[in-house]
C-alpha positions in Angstrom: 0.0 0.0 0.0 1.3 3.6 -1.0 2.5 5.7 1.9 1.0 9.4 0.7 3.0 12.2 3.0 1.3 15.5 4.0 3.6 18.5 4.6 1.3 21.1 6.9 2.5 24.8 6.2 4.5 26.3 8.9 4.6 30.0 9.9 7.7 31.6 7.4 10.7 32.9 9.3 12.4 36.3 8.6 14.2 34.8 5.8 11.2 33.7 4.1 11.3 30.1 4.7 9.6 27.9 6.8 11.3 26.5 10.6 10.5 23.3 8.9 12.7 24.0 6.1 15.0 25.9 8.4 15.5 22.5 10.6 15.6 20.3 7.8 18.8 22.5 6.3 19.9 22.9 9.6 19.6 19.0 10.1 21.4 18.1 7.0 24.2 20.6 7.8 24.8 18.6 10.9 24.6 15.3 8.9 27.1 16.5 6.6 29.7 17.0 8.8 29.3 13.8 10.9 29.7 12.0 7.2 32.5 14.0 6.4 34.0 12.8 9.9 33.0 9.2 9.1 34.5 9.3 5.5 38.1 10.9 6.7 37.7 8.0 9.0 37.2 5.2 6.6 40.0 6.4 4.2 38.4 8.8 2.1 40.2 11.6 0.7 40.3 15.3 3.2 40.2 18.5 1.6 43.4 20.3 3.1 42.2 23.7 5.2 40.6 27.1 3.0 40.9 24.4 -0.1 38.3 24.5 -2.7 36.2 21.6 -4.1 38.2 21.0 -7.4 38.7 17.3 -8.0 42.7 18.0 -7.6 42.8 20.2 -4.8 45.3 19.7 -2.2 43.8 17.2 0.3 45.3 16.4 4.0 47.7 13.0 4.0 46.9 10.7 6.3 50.2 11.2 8.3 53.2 13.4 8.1 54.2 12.4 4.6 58.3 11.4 4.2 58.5 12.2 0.3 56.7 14.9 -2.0 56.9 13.2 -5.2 57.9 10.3 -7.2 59.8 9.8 -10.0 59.1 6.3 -10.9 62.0 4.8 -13.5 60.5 1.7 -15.4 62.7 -0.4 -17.6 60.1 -1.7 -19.7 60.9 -5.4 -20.9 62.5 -6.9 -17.7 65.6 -6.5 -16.4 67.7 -9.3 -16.0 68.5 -8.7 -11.9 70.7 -11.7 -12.1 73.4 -9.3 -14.2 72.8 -6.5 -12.6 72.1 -6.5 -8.5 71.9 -10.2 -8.0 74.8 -12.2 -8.3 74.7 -15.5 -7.9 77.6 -17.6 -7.8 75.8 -20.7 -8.1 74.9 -19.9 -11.6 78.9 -20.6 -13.0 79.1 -23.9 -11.6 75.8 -25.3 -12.8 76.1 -23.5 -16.2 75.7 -25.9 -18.8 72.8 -28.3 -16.8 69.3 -27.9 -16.8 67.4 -26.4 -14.0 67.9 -29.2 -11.4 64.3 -30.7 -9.8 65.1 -28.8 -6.5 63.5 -25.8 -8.7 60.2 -26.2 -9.3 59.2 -24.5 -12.6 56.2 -22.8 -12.2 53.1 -24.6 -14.9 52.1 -20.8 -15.9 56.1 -20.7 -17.0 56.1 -19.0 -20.6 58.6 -22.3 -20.6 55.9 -24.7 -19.7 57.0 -27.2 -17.6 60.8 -27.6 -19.8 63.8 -27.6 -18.5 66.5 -25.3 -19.6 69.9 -24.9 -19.8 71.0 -22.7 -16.8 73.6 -19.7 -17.8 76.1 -18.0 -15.9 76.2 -14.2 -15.5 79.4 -13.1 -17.9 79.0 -10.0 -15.8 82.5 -8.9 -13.6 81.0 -8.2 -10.1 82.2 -5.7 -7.2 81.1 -4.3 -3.6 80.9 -0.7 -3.8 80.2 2.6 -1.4 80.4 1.7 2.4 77.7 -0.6 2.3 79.5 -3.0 0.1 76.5 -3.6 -2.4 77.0 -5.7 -5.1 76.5 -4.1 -8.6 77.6 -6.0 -12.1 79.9 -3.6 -14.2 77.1 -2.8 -16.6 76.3 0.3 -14.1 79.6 1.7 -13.1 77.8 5.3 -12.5 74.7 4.1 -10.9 77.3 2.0 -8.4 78.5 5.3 -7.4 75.3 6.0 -5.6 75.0 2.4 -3.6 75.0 4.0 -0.4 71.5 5.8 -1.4 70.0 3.0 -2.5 67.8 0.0 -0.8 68.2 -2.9 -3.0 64.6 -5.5 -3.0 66.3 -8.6 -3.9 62.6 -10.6 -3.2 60.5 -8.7 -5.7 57.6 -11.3 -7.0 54.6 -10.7 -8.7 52.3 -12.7 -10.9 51.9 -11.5 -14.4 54.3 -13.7 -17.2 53.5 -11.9 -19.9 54.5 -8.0 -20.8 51.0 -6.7 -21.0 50.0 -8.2 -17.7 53.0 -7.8 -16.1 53.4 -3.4 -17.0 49.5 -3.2 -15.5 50.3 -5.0 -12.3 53.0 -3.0 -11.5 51.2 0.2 -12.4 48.0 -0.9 -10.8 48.2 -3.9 -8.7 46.6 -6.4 -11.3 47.2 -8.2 -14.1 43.4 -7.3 -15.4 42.3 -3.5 -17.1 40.2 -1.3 -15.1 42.4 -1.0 -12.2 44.0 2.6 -10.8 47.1 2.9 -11.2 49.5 4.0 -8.8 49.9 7.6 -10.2 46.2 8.2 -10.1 45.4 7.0 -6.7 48.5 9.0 -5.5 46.6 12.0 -7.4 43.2 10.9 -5.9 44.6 10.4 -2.2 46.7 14.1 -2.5 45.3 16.5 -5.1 47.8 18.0 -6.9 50.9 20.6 -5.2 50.8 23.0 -8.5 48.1 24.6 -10.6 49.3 24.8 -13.9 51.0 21.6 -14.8 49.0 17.6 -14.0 50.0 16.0 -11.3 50.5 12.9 -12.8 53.3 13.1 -15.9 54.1 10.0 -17.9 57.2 10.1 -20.2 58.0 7.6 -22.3 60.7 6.7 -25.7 60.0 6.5 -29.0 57.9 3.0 -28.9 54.3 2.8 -27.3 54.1 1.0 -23.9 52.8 -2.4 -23.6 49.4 -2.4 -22.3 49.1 1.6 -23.6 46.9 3.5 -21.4 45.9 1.5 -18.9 49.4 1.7 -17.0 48.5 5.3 -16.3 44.6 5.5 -16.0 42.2 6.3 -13.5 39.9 3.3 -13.9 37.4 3.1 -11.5 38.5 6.2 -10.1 37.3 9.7 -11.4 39.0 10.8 -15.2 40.6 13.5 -13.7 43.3 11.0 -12.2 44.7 9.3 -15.0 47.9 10.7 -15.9 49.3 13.1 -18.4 51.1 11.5 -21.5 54.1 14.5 -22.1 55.7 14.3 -25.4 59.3 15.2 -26.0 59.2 16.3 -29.5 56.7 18.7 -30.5 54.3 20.3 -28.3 53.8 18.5 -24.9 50.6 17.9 -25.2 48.5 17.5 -28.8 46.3 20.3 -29.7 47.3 22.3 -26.3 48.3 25.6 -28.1 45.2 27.2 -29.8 45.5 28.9 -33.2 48.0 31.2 -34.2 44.5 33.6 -34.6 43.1 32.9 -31.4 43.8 35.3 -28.6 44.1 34.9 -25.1 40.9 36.5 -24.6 39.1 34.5 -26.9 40.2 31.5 -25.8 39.3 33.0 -22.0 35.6 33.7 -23.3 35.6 30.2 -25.2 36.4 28.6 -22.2 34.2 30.2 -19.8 30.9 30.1 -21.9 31.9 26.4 -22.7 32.0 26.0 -18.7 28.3 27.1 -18.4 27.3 24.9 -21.1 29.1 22.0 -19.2 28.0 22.7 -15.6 24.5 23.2 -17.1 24.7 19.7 -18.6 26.3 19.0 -15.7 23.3 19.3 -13.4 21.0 17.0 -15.6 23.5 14.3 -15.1 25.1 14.7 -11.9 26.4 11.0 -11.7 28.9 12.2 -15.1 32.1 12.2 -13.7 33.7 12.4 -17.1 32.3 15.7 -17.6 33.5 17.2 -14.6 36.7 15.8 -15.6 36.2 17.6 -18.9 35.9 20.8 -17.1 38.6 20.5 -15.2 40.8 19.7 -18.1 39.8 22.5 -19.7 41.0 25.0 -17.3 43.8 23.1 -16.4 44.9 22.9 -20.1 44.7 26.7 -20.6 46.5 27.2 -17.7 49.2 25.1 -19.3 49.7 26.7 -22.3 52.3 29.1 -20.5 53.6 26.2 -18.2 53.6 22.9 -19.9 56.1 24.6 -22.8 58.5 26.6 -19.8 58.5 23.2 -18.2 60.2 20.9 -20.6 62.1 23.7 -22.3 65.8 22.0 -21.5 67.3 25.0 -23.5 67.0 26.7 -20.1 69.6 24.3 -18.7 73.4 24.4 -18.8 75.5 22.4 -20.9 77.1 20.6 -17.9 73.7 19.9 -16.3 72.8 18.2 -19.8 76.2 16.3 -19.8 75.2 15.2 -16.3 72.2 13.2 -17.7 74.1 12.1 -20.9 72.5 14.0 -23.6 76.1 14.9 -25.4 75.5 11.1 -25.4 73.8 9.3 -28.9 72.9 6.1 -27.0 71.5 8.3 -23.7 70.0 11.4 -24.6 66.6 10.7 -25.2 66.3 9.1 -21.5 68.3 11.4 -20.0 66.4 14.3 -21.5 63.6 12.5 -19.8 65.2 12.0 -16.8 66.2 15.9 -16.9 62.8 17.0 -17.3 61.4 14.6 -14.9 63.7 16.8 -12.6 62.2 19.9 -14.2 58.2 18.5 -13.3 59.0 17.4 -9.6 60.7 20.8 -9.4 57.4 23.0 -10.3 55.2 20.8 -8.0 54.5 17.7 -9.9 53.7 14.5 -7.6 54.3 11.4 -9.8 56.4 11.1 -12.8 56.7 7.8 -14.8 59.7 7.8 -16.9 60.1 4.7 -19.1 63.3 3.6 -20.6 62.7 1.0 -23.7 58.9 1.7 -24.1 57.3 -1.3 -26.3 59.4 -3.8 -24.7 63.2 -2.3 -25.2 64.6 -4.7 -21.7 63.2 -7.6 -23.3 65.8 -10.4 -24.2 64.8 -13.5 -25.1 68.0 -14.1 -26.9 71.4 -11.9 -27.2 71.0 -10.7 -23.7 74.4 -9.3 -23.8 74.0 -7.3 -26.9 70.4 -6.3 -25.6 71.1 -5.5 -21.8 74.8 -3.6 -22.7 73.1 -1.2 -25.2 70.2 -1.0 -22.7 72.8 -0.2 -19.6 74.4 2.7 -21.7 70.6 4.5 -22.6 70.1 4.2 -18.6 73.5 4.0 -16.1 74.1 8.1 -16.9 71.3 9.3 -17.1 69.7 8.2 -13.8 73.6 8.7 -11.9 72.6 11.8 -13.0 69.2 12.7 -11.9 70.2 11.3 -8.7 73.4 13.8 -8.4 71.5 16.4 -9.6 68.6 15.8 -7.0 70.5 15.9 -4.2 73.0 18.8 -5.4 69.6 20.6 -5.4 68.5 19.3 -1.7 65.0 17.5 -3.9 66.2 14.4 -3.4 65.1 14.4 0.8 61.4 15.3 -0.8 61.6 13.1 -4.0 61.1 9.5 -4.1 63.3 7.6 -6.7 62.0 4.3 -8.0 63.9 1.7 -10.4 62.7 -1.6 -11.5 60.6 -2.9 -14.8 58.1 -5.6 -14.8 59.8 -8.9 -13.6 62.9 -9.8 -13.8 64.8 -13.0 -16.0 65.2 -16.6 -15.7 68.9 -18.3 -14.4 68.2 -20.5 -17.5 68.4 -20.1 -21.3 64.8 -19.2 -23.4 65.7 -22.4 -25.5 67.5 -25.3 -25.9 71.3 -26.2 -25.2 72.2 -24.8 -28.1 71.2 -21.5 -27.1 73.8 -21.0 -24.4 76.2 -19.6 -26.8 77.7 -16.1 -25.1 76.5 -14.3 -28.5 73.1 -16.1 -28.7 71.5 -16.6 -25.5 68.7 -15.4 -23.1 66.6 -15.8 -20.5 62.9 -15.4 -20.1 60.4 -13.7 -17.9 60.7 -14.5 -14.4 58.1 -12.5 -12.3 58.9 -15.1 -9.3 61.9 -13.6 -8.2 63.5 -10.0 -9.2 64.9 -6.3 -8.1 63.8 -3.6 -7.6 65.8 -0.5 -5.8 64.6 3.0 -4.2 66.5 5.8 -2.9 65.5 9.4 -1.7 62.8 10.4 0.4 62.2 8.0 3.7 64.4 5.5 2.4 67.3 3.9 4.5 69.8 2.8 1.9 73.0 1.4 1.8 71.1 -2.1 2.4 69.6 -5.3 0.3 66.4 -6.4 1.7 65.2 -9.9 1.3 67.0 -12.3 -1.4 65.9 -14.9 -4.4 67.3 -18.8 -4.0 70.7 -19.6 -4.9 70.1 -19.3 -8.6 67.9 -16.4 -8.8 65.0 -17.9 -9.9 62.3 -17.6 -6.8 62.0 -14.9 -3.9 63.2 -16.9 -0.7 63.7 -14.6 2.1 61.4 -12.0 2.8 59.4 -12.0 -0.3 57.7 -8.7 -1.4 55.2 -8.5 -4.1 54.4 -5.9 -5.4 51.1 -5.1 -3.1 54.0 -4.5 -0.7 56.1 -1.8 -2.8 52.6 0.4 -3.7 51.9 0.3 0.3 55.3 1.4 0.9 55.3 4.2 -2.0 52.2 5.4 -0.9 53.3 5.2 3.1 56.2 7.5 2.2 53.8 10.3 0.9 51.9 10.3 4.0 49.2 7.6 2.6 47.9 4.2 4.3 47.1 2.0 1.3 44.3 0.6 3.7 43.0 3.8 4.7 42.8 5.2 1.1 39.7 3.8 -0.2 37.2 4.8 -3.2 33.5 3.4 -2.7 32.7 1.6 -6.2 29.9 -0.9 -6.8 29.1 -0.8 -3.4 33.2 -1.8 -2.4 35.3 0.2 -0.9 38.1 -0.4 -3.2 42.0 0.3 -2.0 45.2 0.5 -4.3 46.5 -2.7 -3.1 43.1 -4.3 -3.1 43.1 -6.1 -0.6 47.0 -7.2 0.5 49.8 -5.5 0.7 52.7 -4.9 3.4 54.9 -1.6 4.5 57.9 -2.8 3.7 59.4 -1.8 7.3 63.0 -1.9 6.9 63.5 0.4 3.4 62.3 3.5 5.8 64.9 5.4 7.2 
């Protein structure tokens, strides 16, 4: 049976409305700030004090936060950490023999269940810094910074393939439609500047595996997802108007294009896209003087760009990258993604030492570089450096024994066991944490998957990965779903 309501006129107030109507907005008032109580509470995002309600407004952390931004450095293909900052000695005297039945080979292997032919590292090895951290001789300049950096040994994850594999560790899984890192960064924070995104992605020449999707907002509001930056070109397609367009008219443009949004807008209040849209806007014509003064490199010296390696053929495209990642973090930006061999470029399935030596060149400079030049600057105590791709490579060849040839071989994807390094902000270094078995092949000691390194990333900015939650479907959904460790010892 229908329930029919009957609303009896009250006496009007002075203002001309009813004490009915005077409780009931009185009433929700109160509401509204007990749910505004509750929701800090629970995880969700805190407008900081006197801010605004933009979507990227500066919001309150959830503690004291021990880095300002992120520069993320992802070697996109999978660094082989067993020739780099894993050495395993093990590997010279069973080179030759297949992967002995002590090592289970994981069914999901993009080996199946074969066994391969293990090969030894042909790398020459050394302790350097204080701390006495192994590094291979294909990074003598980043092994100059050892004593900055805390090496993950038991990095694990679970994608095998590339496309996977670049989503989990953006986003936590395998699967599309997943935050990424970036954006929930962006979503838990706001953004420190006003004309530039707070969430940069720069990448080489080649696409990134999986596109998009490493750097989107998913479930998460649109005006997350990170900014693609281009390095030839403008920044930004289409960000400049026409050459016949003033600034006025793009002003009036604009602002009648903002009523027609915020009209449409009201109809469809649910839209988040279209806020988004309107937020872009404005931000976008704010960057039109920023975005171009931002990765202008001109306006650095010629011994800041040798620092990074651009008088280098083989370097300069990452380290101009690098540079300007220096450049964002400097005017406020919180998380920068800078890949090195977009489309795959780590990737070594065979000739490993042709692929990893040119690889080692494009990288070791520039990022003994952006290090040096963070800390000459005093960002790197605010800036969180982070260094890893994917997943790592298998102790054993990606064939058969014929394949073990020094001028022929590889190794495969191995997301069981891998590195991963950070230095800066919060971060104790000088030390390895955990370790793979005595081939390389499987995290053993203190295994940390990747669940683990968001929580920590995100603890270092102030964030608890459980606390930071975004109601969707009727879940309250977290960036590390719902795992995930602080990774104690890295913190300083």
């Amino acid at each position: 049976m229908a329930l029919a309501t009957q609303v009896s006129k009250q006496p009007a107030g002075p203002t001309g409305s009813s004490r009915r109507e005077f409780l009931a907005r009185s009433g929700s008032g109160l509401g509204s700030l007990a749910l505004a109580h509750l929701l800090a509470g629970a995880g969700f995002p805190r407008r900081a004090s006197g801010a605004a309600s933009g979507p990227l407004d500066p919001r309150e952390p959830h503690h004291a936060p021990r880095a300002k931004s992120v520069i993320w450095l992802f070697m996109e293909g999978g660094p082989s950490h067993i020739d780099l900052f894993d050495p395993k000695p093990a590997l010279e005297r069973l080179a030759g023999q297949v992967t002995p039945e002590s090592f289970k080979l994981p069914v999901t292997s993009a080996t199946g269940s074969h066994r391969m032919p293990i090969v030894a590292s042909m790398r020459k090895w050394k302790r350097h810094g204080q701390s006495g951290l192994w590094v291979s001789d294909w990074y003598p300049q980043i092994a100059e910074h050892v004593d900055q950096l805390a090496v993950v040994r038991s990095c694990w994850a679970d994608g095998v393939n590339h496309v996977g594999a670049n989503r989990q560790m953006n986003s936590g899984s395998i699967l599309a439609g997943r935050p990424s890192l970036g954006a929930w960064t962006t979503y838990g924070l706001g953004s420190s500047n006003e004309n530039l995104p707070a969430f940069v992605v720069l990448t080489d020449r080649k696409a990134v595996k999986g596109g998009p999707t490493n750097w989107g907002s998913g479930f998460l509001p649109a005006s997350y997802q990170g900014t693609h930056l281009r390095q030839e070109g403008p920044p930004i397609l289409n960000l400049r108007p026409p050459e016949h367009v003033s600034e006025e008219q793009q002003r009036s443009r604009l602002d009648y294009l903002k009523v027609l949004n915020r009209h449409h807008a009201g109809r469809f209040p649910d839209d988040d896209e279209l806020e988004a849209r309107i937020e872009s806007y404005e931000l976008a014509f704010r960057m039109q003087s920023a975005a171009p003064e931002a990765v202008d490199l001109e306006r650095e010296s010629v011994a800041t760009k040798r620092l990074y390696g651009m008088d280098d053929e083989d370097a300069s495209r990452f380290g101009a990258n690098c540079l300007l990642a220096r450049r964002l973090v400097e005017r406020g930006v919180r998380f920068v993604e800078v890949y090195c061999g977009s489309g795959g470029g780590w990737d070594s399935h065979a000739s490993l030492e042709r692929n990893h030596s040119k690889m080692c060149r494009v990288s070791d400079t520039p990022i003994s570089g952006l290090l040096t030049d963070l800390e000459s600057r005093g960002l790197l105590d605010e800036t969180l450096v982070v260094w890893g791709g994917e997943f790592g490579r298998t102790p054993f060849s990606d064939g058969g024994p014929g394949s073990i040839a020094p001028d022929v071989y590889g190794r495969d994807h191995n997301p069981w066991g891998f590195t991963i390094w950070l230095a800066g902000a919060g971060i104790a270094g000088g030390q390895v944490v955990g370790s793979t078995d005595e081939i390389g092949f499987r995290a053993s000691e203190r295994p940390c998957h990747i669940h683990d390194i968001h929580a920590t990333i995100l603890h270092l900015l102030g964030l608890n990965h459980l606390n930071l939650t975004y109601l969707h479907n009727g879940r309250a959904e977290r960036p590390t779903i719902n795992g995930g460790e602080l990774i104690g010892e890295l913190l300083a």
